[in-house]
Each structure stands twice: as structure tokens, then as C-alpha cells.
N, C-alpha and C positions, 0 to 999 in steps of 0.2 A: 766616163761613159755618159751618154748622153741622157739614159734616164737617170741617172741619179743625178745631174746638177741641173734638170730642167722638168716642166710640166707639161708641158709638150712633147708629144712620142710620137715621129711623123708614123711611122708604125703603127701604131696604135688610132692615129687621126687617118690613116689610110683604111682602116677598117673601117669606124665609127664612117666616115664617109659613105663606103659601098655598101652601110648595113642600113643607115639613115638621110642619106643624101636626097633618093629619092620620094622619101616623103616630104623634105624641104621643099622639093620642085613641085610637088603637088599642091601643096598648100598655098606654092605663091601664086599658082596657075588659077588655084581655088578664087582669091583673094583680089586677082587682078581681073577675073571673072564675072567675081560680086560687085568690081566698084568700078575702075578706073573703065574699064571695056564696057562694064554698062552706063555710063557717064557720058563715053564716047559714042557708043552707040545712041540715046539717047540726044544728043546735042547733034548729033551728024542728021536725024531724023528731023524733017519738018514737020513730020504730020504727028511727035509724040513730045510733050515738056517734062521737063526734071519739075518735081515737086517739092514745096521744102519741107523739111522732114526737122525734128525735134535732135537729133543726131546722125550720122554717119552711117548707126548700124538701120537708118530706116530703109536702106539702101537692099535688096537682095538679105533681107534680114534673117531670114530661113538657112541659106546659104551660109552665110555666116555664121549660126550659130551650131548649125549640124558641125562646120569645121573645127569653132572652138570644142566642144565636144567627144570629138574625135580624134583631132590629128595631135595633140600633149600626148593623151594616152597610149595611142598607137606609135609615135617614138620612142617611147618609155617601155615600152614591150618590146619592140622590135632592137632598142639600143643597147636594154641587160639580157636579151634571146641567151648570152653567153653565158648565162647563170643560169637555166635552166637547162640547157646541154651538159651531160657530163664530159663530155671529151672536150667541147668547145672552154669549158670550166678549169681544167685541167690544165691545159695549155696555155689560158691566159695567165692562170697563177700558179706557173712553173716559170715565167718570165722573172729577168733579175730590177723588177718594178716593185716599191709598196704598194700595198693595196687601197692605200689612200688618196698614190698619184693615179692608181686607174681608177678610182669613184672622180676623182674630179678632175679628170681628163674626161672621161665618157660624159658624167653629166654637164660639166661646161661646154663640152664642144654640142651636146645635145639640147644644151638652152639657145647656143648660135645657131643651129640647125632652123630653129624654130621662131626665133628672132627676126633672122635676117628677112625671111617673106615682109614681113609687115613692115620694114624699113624701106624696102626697097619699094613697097606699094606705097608708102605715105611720100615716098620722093616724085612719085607718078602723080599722086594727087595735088602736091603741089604745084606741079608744073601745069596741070591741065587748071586749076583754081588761076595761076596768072595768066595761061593763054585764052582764056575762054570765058572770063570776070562770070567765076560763080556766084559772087556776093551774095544773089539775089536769093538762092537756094540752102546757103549753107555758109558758117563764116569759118576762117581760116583757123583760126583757134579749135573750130570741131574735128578738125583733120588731126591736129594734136592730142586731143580730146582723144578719141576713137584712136590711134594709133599708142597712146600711155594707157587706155581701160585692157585695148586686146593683149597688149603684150603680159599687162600683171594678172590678167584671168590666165592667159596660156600658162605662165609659170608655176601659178599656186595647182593648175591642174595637172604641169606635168608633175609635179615636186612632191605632190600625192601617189602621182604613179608609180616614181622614183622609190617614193617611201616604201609602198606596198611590194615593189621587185624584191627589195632584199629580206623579206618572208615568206616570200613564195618560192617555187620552184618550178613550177607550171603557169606558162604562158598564156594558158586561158583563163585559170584561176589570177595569175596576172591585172588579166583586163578585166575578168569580173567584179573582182575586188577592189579595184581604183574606183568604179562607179559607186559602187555599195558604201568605199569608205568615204566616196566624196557629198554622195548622201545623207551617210548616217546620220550628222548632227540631226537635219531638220526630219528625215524619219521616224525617228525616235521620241521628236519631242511633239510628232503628229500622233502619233501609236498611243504615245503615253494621254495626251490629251486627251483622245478620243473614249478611253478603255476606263481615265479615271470620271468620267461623268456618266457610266453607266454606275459607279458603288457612291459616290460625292455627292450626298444630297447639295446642292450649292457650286458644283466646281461651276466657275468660268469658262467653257471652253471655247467661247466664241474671244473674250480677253487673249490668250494665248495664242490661240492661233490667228493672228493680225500679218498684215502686212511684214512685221520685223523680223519672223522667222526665216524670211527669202536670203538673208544677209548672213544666215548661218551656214549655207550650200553655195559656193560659184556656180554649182550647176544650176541654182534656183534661180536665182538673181540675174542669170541671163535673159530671165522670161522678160525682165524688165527695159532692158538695154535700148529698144526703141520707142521706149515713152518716155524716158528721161535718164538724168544724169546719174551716175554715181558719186556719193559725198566721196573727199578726201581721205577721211577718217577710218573710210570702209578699207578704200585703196590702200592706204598705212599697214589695216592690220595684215590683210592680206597679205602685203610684201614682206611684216614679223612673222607670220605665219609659214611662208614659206621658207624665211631663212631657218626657221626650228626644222620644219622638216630635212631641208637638209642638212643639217649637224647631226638630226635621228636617224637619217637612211647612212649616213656615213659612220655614223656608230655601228649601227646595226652591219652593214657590209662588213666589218672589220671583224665582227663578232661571228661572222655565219662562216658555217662550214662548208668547204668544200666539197665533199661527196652527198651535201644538201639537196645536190643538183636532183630535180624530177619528183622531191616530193610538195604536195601540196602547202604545206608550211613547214619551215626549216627550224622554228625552234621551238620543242617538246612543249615550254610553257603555256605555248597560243594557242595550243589543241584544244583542253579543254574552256579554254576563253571563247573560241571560237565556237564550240558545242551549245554554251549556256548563252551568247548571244542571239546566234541564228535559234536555235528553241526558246527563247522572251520574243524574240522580234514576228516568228512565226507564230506563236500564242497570242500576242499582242493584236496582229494582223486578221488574223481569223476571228477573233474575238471581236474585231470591229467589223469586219463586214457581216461575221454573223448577226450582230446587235443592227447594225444599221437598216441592214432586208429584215428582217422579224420583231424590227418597230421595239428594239430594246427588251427583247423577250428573254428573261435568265435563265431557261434551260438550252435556249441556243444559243448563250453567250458561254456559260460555261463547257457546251460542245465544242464551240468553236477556240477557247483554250484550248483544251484535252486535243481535238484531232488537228489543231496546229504547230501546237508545240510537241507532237508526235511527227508528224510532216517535218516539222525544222531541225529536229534532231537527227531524224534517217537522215536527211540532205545534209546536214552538216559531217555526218558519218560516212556519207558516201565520198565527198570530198576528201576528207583527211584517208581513207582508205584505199579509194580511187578505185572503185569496185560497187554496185548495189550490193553486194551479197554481205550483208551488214546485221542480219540479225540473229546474228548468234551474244552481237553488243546490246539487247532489249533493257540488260540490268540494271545499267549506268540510267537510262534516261529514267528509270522511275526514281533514282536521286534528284537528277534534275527537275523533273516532276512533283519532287516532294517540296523542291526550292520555291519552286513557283506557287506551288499551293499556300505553304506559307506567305509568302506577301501578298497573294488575293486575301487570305485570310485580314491579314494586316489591315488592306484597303479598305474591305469591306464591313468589317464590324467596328471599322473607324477606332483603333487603336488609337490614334494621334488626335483625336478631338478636332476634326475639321467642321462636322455637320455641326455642331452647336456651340462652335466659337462665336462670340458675338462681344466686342469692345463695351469696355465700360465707358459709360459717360463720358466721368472727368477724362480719360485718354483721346478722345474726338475732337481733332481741331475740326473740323469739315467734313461734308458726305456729298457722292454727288449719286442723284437717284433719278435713272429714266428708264425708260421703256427698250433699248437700243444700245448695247456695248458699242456700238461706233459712235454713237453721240461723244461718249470719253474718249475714244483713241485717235478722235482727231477727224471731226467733219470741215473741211477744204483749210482754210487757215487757220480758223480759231482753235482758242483754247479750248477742254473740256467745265463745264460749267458745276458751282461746288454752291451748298447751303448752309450757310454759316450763325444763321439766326438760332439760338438755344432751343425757341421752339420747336423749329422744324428738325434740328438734330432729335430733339428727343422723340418726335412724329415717327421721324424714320427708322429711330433706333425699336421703339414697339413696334413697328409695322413687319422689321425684321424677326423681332422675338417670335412675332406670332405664327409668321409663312415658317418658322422653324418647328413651332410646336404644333402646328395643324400638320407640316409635310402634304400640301394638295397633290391630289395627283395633274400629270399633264394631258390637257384634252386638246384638242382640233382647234380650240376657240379660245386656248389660254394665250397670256400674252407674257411679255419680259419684266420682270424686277429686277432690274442691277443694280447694286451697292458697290461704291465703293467708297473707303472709310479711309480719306488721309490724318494718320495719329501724329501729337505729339512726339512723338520720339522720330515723327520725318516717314515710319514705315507706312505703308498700306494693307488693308482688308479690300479684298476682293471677291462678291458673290455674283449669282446668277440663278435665278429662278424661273420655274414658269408657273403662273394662276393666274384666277382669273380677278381683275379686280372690282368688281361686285362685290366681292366678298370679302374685300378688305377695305370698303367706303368708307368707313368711318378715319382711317389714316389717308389717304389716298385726296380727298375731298378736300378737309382743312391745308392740306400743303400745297396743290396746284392752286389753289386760291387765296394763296398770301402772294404780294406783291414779290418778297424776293425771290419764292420761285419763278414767275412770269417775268420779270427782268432776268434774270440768269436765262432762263428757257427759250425765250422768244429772240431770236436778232434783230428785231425792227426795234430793238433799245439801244441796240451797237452802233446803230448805223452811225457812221458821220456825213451830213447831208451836203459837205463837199465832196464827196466822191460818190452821191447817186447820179445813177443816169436817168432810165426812164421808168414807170410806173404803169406793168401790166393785168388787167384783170380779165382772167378768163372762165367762162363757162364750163362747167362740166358738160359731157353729152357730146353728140356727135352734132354740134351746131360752126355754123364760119364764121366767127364774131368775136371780139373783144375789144375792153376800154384800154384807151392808150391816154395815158396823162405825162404830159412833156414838159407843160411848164413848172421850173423848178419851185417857185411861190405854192402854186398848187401842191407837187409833190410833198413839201413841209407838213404842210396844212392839214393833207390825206394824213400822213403819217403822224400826227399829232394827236388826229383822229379815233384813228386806230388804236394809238397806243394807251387815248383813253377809255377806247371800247375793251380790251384787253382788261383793262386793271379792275372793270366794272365788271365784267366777265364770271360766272357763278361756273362751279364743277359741271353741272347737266350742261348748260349752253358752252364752256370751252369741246365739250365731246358730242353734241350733239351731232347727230350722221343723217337726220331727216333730210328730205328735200334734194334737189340737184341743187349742189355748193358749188361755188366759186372759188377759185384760188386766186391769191394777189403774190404780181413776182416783180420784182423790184430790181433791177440791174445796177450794178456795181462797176463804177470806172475804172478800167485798168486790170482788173481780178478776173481769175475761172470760174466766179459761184455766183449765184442772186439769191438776192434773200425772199424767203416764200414762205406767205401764210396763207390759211384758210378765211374764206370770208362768211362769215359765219349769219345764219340767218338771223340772230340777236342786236346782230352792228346794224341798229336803226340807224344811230346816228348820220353815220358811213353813208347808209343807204340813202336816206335823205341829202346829204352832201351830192352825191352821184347824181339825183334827180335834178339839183336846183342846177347841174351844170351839164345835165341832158344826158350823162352816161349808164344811167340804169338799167334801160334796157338792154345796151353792148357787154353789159357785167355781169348778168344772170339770165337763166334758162326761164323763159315765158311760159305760159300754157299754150301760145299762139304757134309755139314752135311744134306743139305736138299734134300731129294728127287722129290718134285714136291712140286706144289701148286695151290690149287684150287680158282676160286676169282669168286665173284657174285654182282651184283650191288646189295646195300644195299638196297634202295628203290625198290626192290623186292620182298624183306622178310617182313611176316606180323607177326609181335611184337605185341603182346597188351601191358597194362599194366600189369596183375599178370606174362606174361612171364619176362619182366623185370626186377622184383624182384625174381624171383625164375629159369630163366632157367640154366643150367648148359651149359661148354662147349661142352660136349658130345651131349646135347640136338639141340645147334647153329649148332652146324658142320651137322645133321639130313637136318634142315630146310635149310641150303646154300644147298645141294644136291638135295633137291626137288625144286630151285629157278627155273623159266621158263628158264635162261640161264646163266649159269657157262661154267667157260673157264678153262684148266687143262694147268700150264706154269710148260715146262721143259726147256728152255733154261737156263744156268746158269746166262747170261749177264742179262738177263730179270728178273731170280730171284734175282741176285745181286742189282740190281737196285730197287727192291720191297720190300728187305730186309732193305735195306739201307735208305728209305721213309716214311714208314711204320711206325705205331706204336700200342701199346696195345690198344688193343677194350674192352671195358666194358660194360656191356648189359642196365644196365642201366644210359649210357648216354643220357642226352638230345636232344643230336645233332648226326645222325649219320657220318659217312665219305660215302663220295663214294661208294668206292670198300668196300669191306670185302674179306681178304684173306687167305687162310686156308694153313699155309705151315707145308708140312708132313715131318715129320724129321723124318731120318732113323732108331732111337730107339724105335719110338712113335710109339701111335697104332690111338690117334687121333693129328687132328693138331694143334697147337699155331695158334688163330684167333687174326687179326692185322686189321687195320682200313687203307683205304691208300687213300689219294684225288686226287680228279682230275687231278690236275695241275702239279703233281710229276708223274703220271703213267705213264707206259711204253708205247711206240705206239699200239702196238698190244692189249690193252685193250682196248681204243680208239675207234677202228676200229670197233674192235668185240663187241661192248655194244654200236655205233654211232646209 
């Protein structure tokens, strides 16, 4: 007979056909929609141009992704429909077929289903790529590109789906639980990030949640599809990954029962797997957006455990019963509940000694310490920057001791401490703090002012002065103006400059914020980044270079630029909280004009001297200044609002606000 000496059962490909055939036609309709027809239509238009685009999917990229999204999982539901019928269930596996040759008859014929669209689209594309020399938008390799990414996403997504059939029994639990399991990875390890940096004095969670999580979901990673390529390496695991899946959905089909058909999960063990996940995931969940809205408050955090992992438990109940009428189950979840509370326990009173690990000396090859977790994980090519000098090791190493034994709390105004300790032994220590660092000058000061932090820290030490381009310097403020230095002799020269204004450079002047500052950006041949500092009001040097070669005044904000200025004592203005967060400066400059008394300075000496004291105001700072000064620059329609204290201001404020 024919099924027993072949894999092929027109019978059985007669069905698979009229139960899947027409989501194949859809998809390719999708597909030829997204590209080739918009290609044509677009090329057939004089009045509209093709754009070039980074890949294929930049193309109707919405469209296409909703498809990959959809149409795996929706064959994959629609292809095992006959496992959750029980008559349809019956019938097939009362045939004189193994159950092996129909798992891979249905699923092979249901990876061709879903194959072929994209074959038959990238044959189209080629043809219109030689009749119509696209070169110009897109190179012929991206057609292969795009036609190898779509087809191993489609598979790893149906092959999940595939997985997921042969535990279920219900067709919407089905489709639900493809997306849920296509998730999880990166759910989980968001849930879990979030929930341990509310008990973690220290956890990382800006480290962890980077960019590389996207690579754990195909669903995630599709965000990415029209900005760039995907590695090889990605591609690889995926296609191991999917062959695992299918050797586990074919286990598992051989293993499930037939009168399985119609319940929510087919094998006893998964129920309560299935209970204790959906109640962590929904404790987990509520726990974080309660924490998030109530500003990390622990009696709403620990509500939003308790009535989430109560929420995820009924829901998980209701599923496996298929019915709300579920509590008369109430007894079971306070096990589950008791589970949970133990590991908050765990977390929280730091059983495992996370909050006061801190490396011994001798184990530190290197530390890198900035303000900024992205500084490490990768700002545009470079590497992440490390300190290797003993002193500064040991700087860092108390400066950590100490944010461990004080525990500061986190304010509006604190800023980032990230550690991270590459040991000896190859492993890493990874922290994260917030305080403020005032209060940790005495570490903080000796380190940015040795030389190997400011060569590690700054890129204008990197540069290689064969691949700068040009040298831009601009004004802060709403002025039209900047120095542009082209010639390369000069370039050097500047950057020579600099680099030894930099090394002379004291803690107060690397941070000083007075004044309207200049930033210097420096273009890179060939590359996505330029290198950018601040020009800093201390770089006399600099500044004198700039004059002898007439660019000073294109490189900084004059007093000539400004027309007046308006100042109001701060402690006049009534700020609530929601204005803090939300007002604009349009809104500020409103309320200094209604203040019971603002003073209007047109002296230039007077503005020179306010300009020069001064520094950025931010609405929601903790702290205010003094004065608040509003200066109208002659291009502007509102003013640049600056903070100015007491002690710096001009007499005539003084007088007039005594």
C-alpha cells in the first residue's frame, strides 16, 4: 500500500491542501503586494522614486511584518484544526498510517505551503531587478538576503506553533500560546529585570536590558529588519532551533492522546506548570507597573504581586477548566502563593549576598566606571573603556565600598555610578547605582583627573588624523553661526590643542556648566559617529588659537547676541509637582512674567556678568537657584531660561529683589 512504502499520501496532501492552500495564496498575494507590485507601481510612476533602503524589508515594512507574524502561526493552527476536533481526530488516526508519517507529512507539506510564496516572489524580483537595473536602490544580493531572513523567521515561527499544537487541544489556546511561547524568552528576562531592581540595592538593569535581548524573541528582532542586517550566527541558531522543535512536537504528537482532542492541554503534567508560570509572570507584571506608576513605592509593589499573581492564577484556571466558575480552586493558589512569597523573601533580604559583594583587590584585572551603562555596551564602534592603573583600581574599589555602606537614596538630581569589574579569572562584576556625586568628591575628583582616565574617556585620543574630515564648533543658544575648520594642518594643530587643554583640565573646570558652552564635533571619514566634546570656558588656550585665526566669535555665544533679559526670584513662582514634569519652556517664560516682580537687564556689563554665572535650568530640579533668568536672544521668539545664585549676581538684582 501506498502509505506504508511512501511519505506522501495524495490523501492526506488532498486535504492539507483545502485546509492550508489558501493561506499560501494569501500570503503570496501579501507579499507580491508588499514588493514587486509596489516596485512596479512605483517605477511605472513618474511623479514618485524608489528610495534606497538599508534592506528589502524597508520596502511596505509594516506589511510585511504583520505577515511574518501572522501567516506561520495561522497555518499551524489551521493545519493541526484536526487535533482539536474529536471526530476529525478520530478518523485521521483510525487510518492504516503511522503517526509519524502524518506529523511529517502535515508539517512538511505545511513548511511548502508557506515556502513557496517567497520563492515564487524573489523569482519576480529578480526579473524586475534585470529588466528595470535597480542597482541604483538596492543590490541583487539583498533580494537573497531578504528572501533567506523571511523564510528561516517564517519557519522558527511556524515550528513554534507546530510545537505548541501537540499540547493543546483548543485552537485559540492554540494561537494564543504560539505568541506567549514565542515571547517568553524575552518576557521573562524583562519581568525578572525590572522586579529585581526594585529589592537589588545595585542590580544593573539598564546592563541587561540592551539591545541583545531582541535576539532571544523572532518576534522581537523583527523590530529590527529595516535598519539592518541580521548576523549569520543568529540565522544558524534559529534553523538548530527549529530543527529541535521539530523532533519535540514529533515526540510529543506520538505521545498525545487521542481523546485529548478539546482540552486546553493534553498532558496532566503541564497544568500545574502552566498555573505556576502564568501566576510568576502575572505577579511579576503587576509588580512592575505597580512599581513603575508609584515611583517604586513597596506597599504598591507588594499589591501589585498579591493581586497579580491572583489575576494569573484565576486566568490560568480558567483556561485549563474552560469555564470562569473556578473558585471553588481558591486553595491551590495559596500554595502557589506561598511559593512566591518565598523567593520575594529570598530576593529581598538578599540571601545570596548580591548587595555587598564587592571584589577583592588582588582579583581586579580592570574596572570601567562611568556615568552611562551604554558607554560599556557599545557607543557606535568602539570598544567600552577600562582603568587599569592600581591607583585608580583602588579609587574605584572605595568609592564602591562606600555608595554600598551609605545605600544614598535616589533623588530627581542623582546621577549613574556604573561598575563594572573584569576579574582575573575572565568573569565580571556588574553594578549600578544612583547618587549624587558631591558627595562622593573626594573619589570622584582624583580619578577624572589623572591622565588615564581622560585618555580612556575622551575620543579626541583615538582619533586617527587620517580619517578626520572636518572640525565643527558650535554655539549653544538659538544663534545661526559656527566655526568650520577644513584645513587638515589646522585640524591637527586644534586637536593637539585640545588634547592638551584636556590633560591640564582640573575636576571643577572638566564639569563646569556656567555660561552658554560650545560643543566641538569633529567628523569621521567613512563612519556613522563624530567625535564630540565640550568646549569648555577654561580652554584659554583653544580660545586664543580661535582669535589669532578670527574664529571666536563663530564659536561662542557673545553678549551682542543677546537683547535683554528678564530675571524673577525663583521662590516666587508656584511649581507644583505635574508642572515639573510636563511644563514646557514656553509655559516657564508665561509664569516668570506673571511673578509679583521681575526686573528687565539691558546693561551689557550686567548681562555679561549673568551670562557668564549662569547656568541651565531644569524644571524638574530638586533644588531651585535663586534668580531665574530669561535671556532674549535676538533670533528667538522665547528666551533661553538659566538658573543664577545668589552669591554670583550682579548688584542691581540685589537691590531690586532686597
Amino acid at each position: 500500500m501506498q502509505s506504508k512504502i511512501s511519505l506522501i499520501n495524495r490523501e492526506l496532501f488532498k486535504q492539507i491542501n483545502r485546509t492550508v492552500g489558501w493561506v499560501s495564496i494569501i500570503y503570496f498575494l501579501g507579499l507580491v503586494f508588499a514588493l514587486p507590485l509596489h516596485l512596479l507601481m512605483t517605477e511605472t510612476n513618474k511623479y514618485r522614486q524608489l528610495w534606497e533602503v538599508e534592506t528589502l524589508f524597508g520596502y511596505n515594512y509594516e506589511l510585511q511584518i504583520i505577515a511574518l507574524i501572522a501567516i506561520p502561526v495561522l497555518l499551524a493552527v489551521f493545519l493541526f484544526r484536526f487535533l482539536q476536533v474529536k471526530q476529525s481526530s478520530d478518523l485521521f488516526h483510525s487510518l492504516p498510517i503511522k503517526r509519524e508519517r502524518i506529523f511529517h507529512q502535515f508539517t512538511l507539506w505545511g513548511l511548502f505551503f508557506l515556502i513557496i510564496p517567497i520563492f515564487l516572489t524573489m523569482i519576480i524580483l529578480l526579473i524586475q531587478y534585470q529588466v528595470w537595473d535597480l542597482e541604483l536602490y538596492f543590490e541583487l544580493r539583498d533580494i537573497f538576503y531578504w528572501a533567506g531572513v523571511t523564510v528561516i523567521l517564517n519557519i522558527i515561527v511556524y515550528m513554534a506553533a507546530v510545537f505548541i499544537g501537540m499540547i493543546t487541544g483548543l485552537s485559540i489556546v492554540h494561537g494564543v500560546l504560539s505568541y506567549i511561547f514565542l515571547l517568553l524568552p524575552v518576557g521573562l528576562i524583562v519581568l525578572c529585570t525590572y522586579n529585581l531592581q526594585f529589592f537589588l540595592y545595585g542590580f544593573p538593569d539598564d546592563y541587561y536590558l540592551n539591545d541583545g535581548i531582541m535576539y532571544y524573541s523572532p518576534l522581537v528582532i523583527l523590530e529590527q529588519l529595516n535598519r539592518g542586517t541580521i548576523s549569520a550566527h543568529i540565522i544558524l541558531i534559529y534553523g538548530i532551533i527549529s530543527i529541535v522543535l521539530y523532533l519535540l512536537a514529533l515526540y510529543l504528537y506520538k505521545k498525545r492522546k487521542v481523546e485529548a482532542a478539546s482540552q486546553a492541554l493534553v498532558f496532566p503534567i503541564l497544568k500545574p506548570v502552566f498555573r505556576l508560570g502564568t501566576t510568576i509572570c502575572g505577579a511579576l507584571f503587576a509588580a512592575f507597573y505597580f512599581g513603575e506608576v508609584q515611583a517604586d513605592s513597596t506597599i504598591w509593589i507588594i499589591f501589585g504581586y498579591v493581586f497579580g499573581s491572583f489575576v494569573g492564577y484565576m486566568t490560568a484556571e480558567m483556561v485549563i477548566q474552560k469555564t470562569w466558575r473556578v473558585f471553588s480552586n481558591l486553595l491551590k493558589y495559596f500554595y502557589y502563593a506561598a511559593g512566591l512569597v518565598v523567593l520575594v523573601v529570598i530576593v529581598q533580604f538578599d540571601l545570596l549576598g548580591f548587595e555587598d559583594r564587592v571584589p577583592e583587590m588582588e582579583d581586579v584585572k580592570r574596572v570601567h566606571l562611568s556615568d552611562n551603562p551604554y558607554l560599556y555596551m557599545g557607543d557606535f564602534e568602539e570598544q567600552p573603556f577600562y582603568l587599569e592603573e592600581e591607583e585608580n583600581i583602588e579609587l574605584i574599589h572605595g568609592l564602591h565600598q562606600q555608595i554600598i555602606q551609605e545605600k544614598p537614596e535616589q533623588t530627581l538630581n542623582s546621577e549613574t555610578a556604573f561598575f563594572v569589574y573584569e576579574l582575573e579569572n575572565g568573569r565580571k562584576l556588574v553594578r549600578e547605582y544612583s547618587i549624587n556625586k558631591d558627595n562622593f568628591r573626594q573619589y570622584y575628583q582624583p580619578i577624572h583627573e589623572s591622565a588615564e582616565y581622560k585618555e580612556a574617556s575622551n575620543r579626541i585620543f583615538k582619533i586617527d588624523m587620517e580619517d578626520v574630515g572636518i572640525m565643527n564648533i558650535h554655539p549653544s543658544g538659538p544663534v545661526n553661526r559656527n566655526a568650520v575648520i577644513a584645513n587638515k594642518e589646522e585640524i591637527a594643530e586644534a586637536i593637539s590643542i585640545l588634547k592638551e587643554e584636556i590633560y591640564t583640565s582640573t575636576y571643577d573646570e572638566m564639569y563646569n556648566e556656567k555660561g552658554f558652552q560650545s560643543y566641538i564635533n569633529i567628523s569621521i571619514k567613512n563612519k556613522d559617529y563624530t567625535v564630540d566634546l565640550p568646549y569648555r570656558p577654561s580652554y584659554q588656550k583653544f580660545e586664543k588659537w580661535l582669535e589669532e585665526r578670527g574664529l571666536a566669535e563663530k564659536a561662542k555665544v557673545s553678549v551682542n547676541d543677546i537683547a535683554h533679559a528678564l530675571v524673577v526670584r525663583a521662590s516666587d513662582l508656584e511649581i507644583n509637582n505635574r508642572d515639573r514634569m510636563a511644563i514646557s519652556n514656553e509655559a516657564l517664560y508665561e509664569k516668570m512674567k506673571q511673578s509679583p516682580k521681575v526686573i528687565k537687564i539691558s546693561d551689557k556689563d550686567e548681562l555679561k556678568a549673568m551670562m557668564e554665572q549662569s547656568t541651565e535650568y531644569y524644571i524638574y530640579d530638586e533644588t531651585k537657584p535663586d534668580y531665574l533668568v530669561g535671556f532674549f536672544f535676538e533670533e528667538a521668539k522665547y528666551p533661553v531660561i538659566s538658573g543664577l545664585a545668589d552669591d554670583v549676581a550682579p548688584g542691581v538684582l540685589k537691590e531690586y529683589f532686597q
